[in-house]
N, C-alpha and C positions, 0 to 999 in steps of 0.2 A: 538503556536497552532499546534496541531495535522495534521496529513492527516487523512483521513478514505477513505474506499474501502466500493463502492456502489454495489447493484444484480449486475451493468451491469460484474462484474468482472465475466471471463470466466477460472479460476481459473490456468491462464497459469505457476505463478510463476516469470515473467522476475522484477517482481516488488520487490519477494523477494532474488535475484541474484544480483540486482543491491543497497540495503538499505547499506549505510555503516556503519550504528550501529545495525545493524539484528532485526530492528524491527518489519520485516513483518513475519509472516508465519503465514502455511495452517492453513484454520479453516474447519467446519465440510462441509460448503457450499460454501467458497470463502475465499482469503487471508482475513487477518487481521492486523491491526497495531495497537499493543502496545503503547499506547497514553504517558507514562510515559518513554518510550526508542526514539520515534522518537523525530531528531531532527528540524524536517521542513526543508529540505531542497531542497525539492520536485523532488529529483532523480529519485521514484517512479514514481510520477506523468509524468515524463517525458516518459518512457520506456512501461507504461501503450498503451497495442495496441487498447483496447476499451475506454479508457477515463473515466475507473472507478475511477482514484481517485483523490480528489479533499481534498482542506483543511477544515478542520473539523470545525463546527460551533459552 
């Protein structure tokens, strides 16, 4: 399963710096994560300063 990036994301980036298969980047309002490249391993999740992202449902 996926992560996904919620509004609360403040569009810093540290989440797509740290993805080690480059799943995340900028979208028009806030990162984004390519559901068919992530591999869950919630590196994101971790570096997230607001706790926008969580595993996908």
């Amino acid at each position: 399963m996926a992560h996904a990036i919620s509004d609360e994301c403040v569009s810093c980036g540290a989440c797509a710096g740290t993805c080690p298969v480059e799943a995340i980047s900028e979208g028009p309002d806030k990162y984004v994560v390519n559901p068919d490249v992530c591999i869950d391993c919630g590196a994101c999740e971790d570096v997230c300063p607001t706790g926008a992202i969580h595993p996908a449902e």
